[in-house]
Backbone as CSV, one residue per row, in Angstrom:
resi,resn,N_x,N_y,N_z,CA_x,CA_y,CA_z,C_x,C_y,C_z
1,UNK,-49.068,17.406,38.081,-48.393,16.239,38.586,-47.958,15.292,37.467
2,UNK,-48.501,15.835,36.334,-48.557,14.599,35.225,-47.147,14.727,34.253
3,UNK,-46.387,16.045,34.687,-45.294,16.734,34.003,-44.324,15.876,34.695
4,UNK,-43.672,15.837,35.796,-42.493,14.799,36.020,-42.534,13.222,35.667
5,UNK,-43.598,12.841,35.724,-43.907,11.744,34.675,-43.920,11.378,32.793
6,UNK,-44.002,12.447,32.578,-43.435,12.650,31.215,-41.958,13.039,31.016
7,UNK,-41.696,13.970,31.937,-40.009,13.960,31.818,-39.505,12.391,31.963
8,UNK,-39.872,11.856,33.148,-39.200,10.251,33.279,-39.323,9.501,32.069
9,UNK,-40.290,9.292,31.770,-40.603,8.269,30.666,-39.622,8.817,29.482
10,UNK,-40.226,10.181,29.147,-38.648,10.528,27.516,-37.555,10.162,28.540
11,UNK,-36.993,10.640,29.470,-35.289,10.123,30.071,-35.362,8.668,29.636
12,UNK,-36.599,8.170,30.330,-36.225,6.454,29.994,-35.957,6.417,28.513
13,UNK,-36.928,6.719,27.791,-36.512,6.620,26.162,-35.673,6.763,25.681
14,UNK,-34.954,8.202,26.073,-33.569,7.998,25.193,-32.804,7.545,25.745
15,UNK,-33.014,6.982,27.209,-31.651,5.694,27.126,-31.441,4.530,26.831
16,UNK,-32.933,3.997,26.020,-33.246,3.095,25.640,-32.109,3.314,23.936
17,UNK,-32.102,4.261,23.843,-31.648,4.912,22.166,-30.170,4.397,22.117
18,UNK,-29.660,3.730,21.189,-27.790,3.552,21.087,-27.228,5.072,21.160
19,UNK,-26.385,5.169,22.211,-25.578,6.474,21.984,-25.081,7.030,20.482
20,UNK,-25.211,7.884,20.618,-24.694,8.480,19.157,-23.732,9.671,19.082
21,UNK,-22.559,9.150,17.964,-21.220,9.746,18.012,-20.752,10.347,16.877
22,UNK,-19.629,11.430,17.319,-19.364,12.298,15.737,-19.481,11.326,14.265
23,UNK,-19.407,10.132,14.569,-19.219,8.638,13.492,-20.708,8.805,12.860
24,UNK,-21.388,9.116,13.692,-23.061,9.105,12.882,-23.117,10.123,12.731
25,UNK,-22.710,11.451,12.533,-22.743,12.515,11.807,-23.061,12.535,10.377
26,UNK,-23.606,12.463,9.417,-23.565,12.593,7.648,-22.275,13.089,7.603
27,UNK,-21.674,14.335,8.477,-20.904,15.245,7.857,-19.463,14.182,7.997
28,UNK,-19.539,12.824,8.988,-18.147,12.204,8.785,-18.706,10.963,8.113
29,UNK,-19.535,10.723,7.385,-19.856,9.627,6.422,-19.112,9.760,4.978
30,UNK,-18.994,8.374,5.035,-17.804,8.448,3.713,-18.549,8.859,2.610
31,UNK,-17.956,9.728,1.803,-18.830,10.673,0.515,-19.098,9.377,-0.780
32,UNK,-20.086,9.654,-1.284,-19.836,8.533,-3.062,-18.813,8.638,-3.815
33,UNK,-18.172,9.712,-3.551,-16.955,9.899,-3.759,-15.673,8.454,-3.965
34,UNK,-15.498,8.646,-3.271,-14.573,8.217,-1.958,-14.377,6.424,-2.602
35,UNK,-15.409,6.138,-2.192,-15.339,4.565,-2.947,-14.470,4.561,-4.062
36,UNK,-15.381,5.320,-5.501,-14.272,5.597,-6.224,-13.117,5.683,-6.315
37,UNK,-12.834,6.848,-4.940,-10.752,6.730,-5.065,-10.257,5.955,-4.439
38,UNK,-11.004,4.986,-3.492,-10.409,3.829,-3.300,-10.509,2.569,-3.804
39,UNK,-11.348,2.273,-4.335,-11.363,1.023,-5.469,-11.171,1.257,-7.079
40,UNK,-10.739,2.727,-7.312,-10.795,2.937,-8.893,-10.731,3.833,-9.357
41,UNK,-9.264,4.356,-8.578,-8.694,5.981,-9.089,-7.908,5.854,-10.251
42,UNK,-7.872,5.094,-11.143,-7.238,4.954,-12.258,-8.474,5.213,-13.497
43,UNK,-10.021,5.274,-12.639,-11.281,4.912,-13.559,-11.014,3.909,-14.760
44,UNK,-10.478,2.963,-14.477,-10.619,2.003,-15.108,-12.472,1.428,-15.640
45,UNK,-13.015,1.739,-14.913,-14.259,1.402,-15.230,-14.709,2.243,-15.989
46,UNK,-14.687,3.144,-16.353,-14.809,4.409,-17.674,-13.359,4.443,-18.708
47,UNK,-14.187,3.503,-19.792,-13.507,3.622,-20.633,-12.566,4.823,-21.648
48,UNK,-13.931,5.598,-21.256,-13.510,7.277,-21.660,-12.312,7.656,-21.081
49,UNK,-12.378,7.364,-19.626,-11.330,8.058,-18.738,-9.662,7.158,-18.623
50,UNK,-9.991,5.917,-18.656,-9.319,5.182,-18.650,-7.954,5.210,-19.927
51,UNK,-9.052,5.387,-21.524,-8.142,5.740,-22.357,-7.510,7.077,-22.019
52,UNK,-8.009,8.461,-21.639,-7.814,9.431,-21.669,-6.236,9.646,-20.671
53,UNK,-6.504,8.701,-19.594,-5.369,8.270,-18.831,-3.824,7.654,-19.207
54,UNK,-4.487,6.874,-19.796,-3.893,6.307,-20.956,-2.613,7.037,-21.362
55,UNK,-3.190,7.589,-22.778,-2.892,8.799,-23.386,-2.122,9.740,-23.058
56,UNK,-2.586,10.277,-21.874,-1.818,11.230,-21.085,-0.815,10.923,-20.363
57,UNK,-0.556,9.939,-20.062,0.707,9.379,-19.783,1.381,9.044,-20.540
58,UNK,1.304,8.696,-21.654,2.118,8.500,-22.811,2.493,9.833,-23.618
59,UNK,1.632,10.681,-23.465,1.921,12.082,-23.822,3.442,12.670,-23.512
60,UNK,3.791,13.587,-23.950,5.353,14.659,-23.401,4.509,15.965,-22.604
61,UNK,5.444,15.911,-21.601,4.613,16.719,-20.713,4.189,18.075,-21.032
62,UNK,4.864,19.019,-21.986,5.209,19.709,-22.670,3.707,19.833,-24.112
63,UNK,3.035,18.832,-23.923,1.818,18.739,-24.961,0.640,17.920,-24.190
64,UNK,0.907,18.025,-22.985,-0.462,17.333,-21.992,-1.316,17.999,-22.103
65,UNK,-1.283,19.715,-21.642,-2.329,20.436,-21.786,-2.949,20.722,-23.570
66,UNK,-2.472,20.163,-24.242,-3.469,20.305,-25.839,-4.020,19.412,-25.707
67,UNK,-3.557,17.823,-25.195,-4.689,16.582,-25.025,-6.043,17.296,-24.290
68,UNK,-5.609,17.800,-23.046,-6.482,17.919,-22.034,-7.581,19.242,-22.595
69,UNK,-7.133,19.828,-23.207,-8.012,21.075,-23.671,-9.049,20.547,-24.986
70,UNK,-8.400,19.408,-25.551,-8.938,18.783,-26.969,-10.304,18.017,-26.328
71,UNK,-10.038,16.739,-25.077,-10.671,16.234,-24.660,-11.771,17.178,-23.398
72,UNK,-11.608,18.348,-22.999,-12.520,19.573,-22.890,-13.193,19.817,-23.932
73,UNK,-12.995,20.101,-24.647,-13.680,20.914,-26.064,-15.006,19.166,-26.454
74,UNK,-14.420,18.269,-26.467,-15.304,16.737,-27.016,-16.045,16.897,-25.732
75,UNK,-15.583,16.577,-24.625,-16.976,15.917,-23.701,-17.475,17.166,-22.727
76,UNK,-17.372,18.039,-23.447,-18.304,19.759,-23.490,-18.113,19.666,-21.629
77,UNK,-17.053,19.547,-21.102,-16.773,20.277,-19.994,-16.495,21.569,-19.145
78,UNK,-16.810,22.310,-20.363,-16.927,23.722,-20.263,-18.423,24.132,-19.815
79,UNK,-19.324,22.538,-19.742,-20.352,22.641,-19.030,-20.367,22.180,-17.367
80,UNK,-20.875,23.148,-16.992,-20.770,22.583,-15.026,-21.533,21.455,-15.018
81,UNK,-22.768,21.177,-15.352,-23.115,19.782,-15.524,-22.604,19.026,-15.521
82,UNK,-21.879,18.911,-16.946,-21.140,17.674,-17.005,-20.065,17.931,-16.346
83,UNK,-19.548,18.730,-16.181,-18.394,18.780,-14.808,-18.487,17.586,-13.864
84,UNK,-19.767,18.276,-12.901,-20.125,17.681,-11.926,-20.627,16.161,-12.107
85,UNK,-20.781,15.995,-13.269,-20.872,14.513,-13.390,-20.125,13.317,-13.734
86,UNK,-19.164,14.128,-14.338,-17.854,13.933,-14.618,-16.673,13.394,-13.497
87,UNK,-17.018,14.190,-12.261,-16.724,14.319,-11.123,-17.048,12.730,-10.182
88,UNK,-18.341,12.399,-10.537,-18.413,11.435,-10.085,-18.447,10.381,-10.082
89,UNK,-17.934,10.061,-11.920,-17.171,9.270,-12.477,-15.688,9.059,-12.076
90,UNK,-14.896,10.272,-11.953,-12.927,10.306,-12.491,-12.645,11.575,-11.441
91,UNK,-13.111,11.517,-10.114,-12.711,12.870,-9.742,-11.060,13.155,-9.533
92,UNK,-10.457,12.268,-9.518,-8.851,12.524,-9.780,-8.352,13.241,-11.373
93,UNK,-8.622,12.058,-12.279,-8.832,12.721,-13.834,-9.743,14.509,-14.126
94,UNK,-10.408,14.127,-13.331,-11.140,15.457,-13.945,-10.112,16.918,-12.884
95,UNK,-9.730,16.462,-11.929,-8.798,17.473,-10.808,-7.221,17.808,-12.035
96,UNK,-6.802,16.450,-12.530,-5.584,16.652,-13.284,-6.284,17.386,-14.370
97,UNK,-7.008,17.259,-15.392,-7.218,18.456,-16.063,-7.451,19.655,-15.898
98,UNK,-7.675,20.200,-14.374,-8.378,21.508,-14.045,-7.076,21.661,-13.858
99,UNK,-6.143,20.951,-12.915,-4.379,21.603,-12.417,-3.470,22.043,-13.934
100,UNK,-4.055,20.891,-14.593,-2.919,20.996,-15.343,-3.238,22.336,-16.632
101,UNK,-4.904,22.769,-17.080,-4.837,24.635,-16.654,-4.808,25.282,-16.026
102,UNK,-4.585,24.777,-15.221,-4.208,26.500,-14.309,-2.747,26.532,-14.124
103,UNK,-2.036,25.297,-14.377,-0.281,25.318,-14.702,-0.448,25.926,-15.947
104,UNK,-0.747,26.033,-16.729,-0.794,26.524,-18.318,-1.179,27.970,-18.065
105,UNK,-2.157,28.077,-17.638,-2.832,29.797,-17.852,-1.827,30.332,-16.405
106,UNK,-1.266,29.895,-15.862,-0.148,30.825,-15.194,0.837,30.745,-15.396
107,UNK,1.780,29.649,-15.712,3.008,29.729,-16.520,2.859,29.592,-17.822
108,UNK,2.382,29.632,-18.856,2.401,30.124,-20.141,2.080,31.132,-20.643
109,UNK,0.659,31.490,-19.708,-0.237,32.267,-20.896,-0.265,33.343,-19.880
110,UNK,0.667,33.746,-18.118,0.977,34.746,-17.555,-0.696,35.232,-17.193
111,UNK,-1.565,34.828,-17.349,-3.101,34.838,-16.795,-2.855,34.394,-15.073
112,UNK,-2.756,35.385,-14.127,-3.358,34.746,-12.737,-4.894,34.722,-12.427
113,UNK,-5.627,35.841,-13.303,-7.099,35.412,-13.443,-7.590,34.298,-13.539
114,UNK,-7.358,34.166,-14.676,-7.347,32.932,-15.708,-7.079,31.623,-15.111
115,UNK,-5.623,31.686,-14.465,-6.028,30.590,-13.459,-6.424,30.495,-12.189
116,UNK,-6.407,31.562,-11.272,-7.325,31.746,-10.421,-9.023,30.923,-10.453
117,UNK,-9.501,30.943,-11.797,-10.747,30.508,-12.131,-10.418,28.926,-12.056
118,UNK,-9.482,28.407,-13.001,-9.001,27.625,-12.985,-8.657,26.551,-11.351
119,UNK,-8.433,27.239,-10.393,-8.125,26.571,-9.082,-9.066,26.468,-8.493
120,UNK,-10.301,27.721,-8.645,-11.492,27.646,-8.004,-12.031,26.417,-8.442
121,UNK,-12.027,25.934,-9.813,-12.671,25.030,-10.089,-11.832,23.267,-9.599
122,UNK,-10.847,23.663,-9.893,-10.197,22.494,-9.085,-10.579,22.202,-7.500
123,UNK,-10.421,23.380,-6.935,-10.656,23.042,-5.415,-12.498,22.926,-5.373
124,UNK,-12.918,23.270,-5.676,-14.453,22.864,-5.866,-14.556,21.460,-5.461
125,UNK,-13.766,20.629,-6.395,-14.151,19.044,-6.716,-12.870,18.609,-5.537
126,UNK,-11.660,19.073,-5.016,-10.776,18.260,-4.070,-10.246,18.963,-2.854
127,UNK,-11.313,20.435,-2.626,-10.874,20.807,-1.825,-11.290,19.845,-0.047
128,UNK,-12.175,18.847,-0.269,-12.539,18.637,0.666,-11.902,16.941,1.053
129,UNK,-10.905,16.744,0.692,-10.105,15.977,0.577,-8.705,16.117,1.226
130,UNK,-8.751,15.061,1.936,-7.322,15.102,2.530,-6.219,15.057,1.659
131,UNK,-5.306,15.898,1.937,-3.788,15.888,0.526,-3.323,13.997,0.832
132,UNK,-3.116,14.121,1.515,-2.755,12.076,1.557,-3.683,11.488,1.047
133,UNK,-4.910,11.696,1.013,-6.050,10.623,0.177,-5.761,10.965,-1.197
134,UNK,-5.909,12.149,-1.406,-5.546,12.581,-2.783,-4.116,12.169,-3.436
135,UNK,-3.311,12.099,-2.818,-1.611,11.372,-3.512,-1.627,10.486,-3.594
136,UNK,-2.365,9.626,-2.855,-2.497,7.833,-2.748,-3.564,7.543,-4.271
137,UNK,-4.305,8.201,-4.171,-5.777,8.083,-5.280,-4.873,8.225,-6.650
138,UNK,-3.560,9.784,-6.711,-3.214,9.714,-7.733,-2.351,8.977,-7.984
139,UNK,-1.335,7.907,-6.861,-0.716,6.938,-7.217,1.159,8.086,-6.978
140,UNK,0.515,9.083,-6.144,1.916,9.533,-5.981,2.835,10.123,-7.522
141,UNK,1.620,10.204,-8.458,2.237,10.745,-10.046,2.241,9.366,-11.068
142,UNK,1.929,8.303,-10.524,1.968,7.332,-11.418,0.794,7.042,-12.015
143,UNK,-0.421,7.283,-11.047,-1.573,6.875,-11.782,-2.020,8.295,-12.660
144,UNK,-2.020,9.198,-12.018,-2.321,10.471,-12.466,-1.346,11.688,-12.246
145,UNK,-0.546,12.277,-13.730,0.261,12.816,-13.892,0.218,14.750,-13.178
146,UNK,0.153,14.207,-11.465,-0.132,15.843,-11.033,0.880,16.337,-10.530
147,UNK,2.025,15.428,-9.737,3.374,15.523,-9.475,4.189,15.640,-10.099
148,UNK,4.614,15.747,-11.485,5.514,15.559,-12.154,6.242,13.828,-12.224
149,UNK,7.472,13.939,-12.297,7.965,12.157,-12.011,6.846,11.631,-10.769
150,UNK,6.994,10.513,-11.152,6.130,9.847,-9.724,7.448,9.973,-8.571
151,UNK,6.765,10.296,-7.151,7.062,10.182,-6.016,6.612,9.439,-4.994
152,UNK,7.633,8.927,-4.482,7.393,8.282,-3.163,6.517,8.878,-2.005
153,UNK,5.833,8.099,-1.307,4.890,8.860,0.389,6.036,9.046,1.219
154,UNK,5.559,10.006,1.952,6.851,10.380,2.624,6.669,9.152,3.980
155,UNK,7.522,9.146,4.381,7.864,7.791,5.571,7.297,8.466,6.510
C-alpha cells in the first residue's frame, strides 16, 4: 500500500522542479569558445596573435603562407598541445593558418594528402561552428584574411 504513495510524492516533486528545455542541455550552452569570437576575434588581447594579424594583413597574399609556416615553426604548433591551446586563445587565427595550408599543399605543392591532413585539422577546431558565426568572427575577410578581398554578408 506504501508504493502509490511514493509514486505521488516523486510526481509531486518533480513538479515542484522548473521545467527543463533543449536551452539547459550542456550540448546548447554557449562553448568558452564563443565569447572569444564575439568579444575578440581580432585577439586583440594576445599580443602574439594580434601582431601576427597584423602582419598578415599587411603581407602579399602570394607570401602569407611563409609568414604562417615561420610563425608554426616559433610557437611549435606542430604540437597538438599547443594547438589546442592556441585554439583557445585565437580560434579564428589559428583556423586561417590551418586554411591557408591546406590552400598551399593543394594548389602549390599538388599534395591532396597533405592537405586532406591539413582540413582535418582545420575542421577539428571550426567544424562545430556555424559558417555565419564564423564570417562575422572573421570580419567577412577583413579581420582575418580567409576570403580573399573582404566581402559583404549576404542580405
Amino acid at each position: 500500500m506504501r508504493q502509490p504513495f511514493l509514486l505521488l510524492a516523486a510526481a509531486a516533486a518533480a513538479a515542484e522542479q522548473p521545467r527543463r528545455t533543449l536551452q539547459d542541455d550542456p550540448v546548447f550552452q554557449k562553448k568558452k569558445y564563443q565569447e572569444n569570437l564575439e568579444l575578440d576575434a581580432a585577439c586583440e588581447r594576445s599580443s602574439r596573435w594580434s601582431d601576427f594579424r597584423l602582419q598578415l594583413l599587411s603581407t602579399p597574399e602570394d607570401s602569407q603562407v611563409e609568414l604562417v609556416y615561420g610563425k608554426t615553426l616559433e610557437w611549435d604548433l606542430e604540437n597538438v598541445t599547443n594547438i589546442d591551446e592556441q585554439s583557445k586563445i585565437c580560434l579564428v587565427g589559428l583556423v586561417t593558418m590551418q586554411y591557408m595550408f591546406a590552400k598551399f599543399l593543394m594548389e602549390e605543392v599538388n599534395s591532396v594528402e597533405a592537405a586532406a591532413h591539413s582540413f582535418r585539422m582545420m575542421d577539428e577546431h571550426v567544424g562545430a561552428l556555424h559558417p555565419d558565426l564564423f564570417d562575422k568572427a572573421a570580419g567577412y575577410g577583413a579581420i582575418w584574411p580567409l576570403c580573399g578581398p573582404a566581402r559583404q554578408p549576404a542580405p
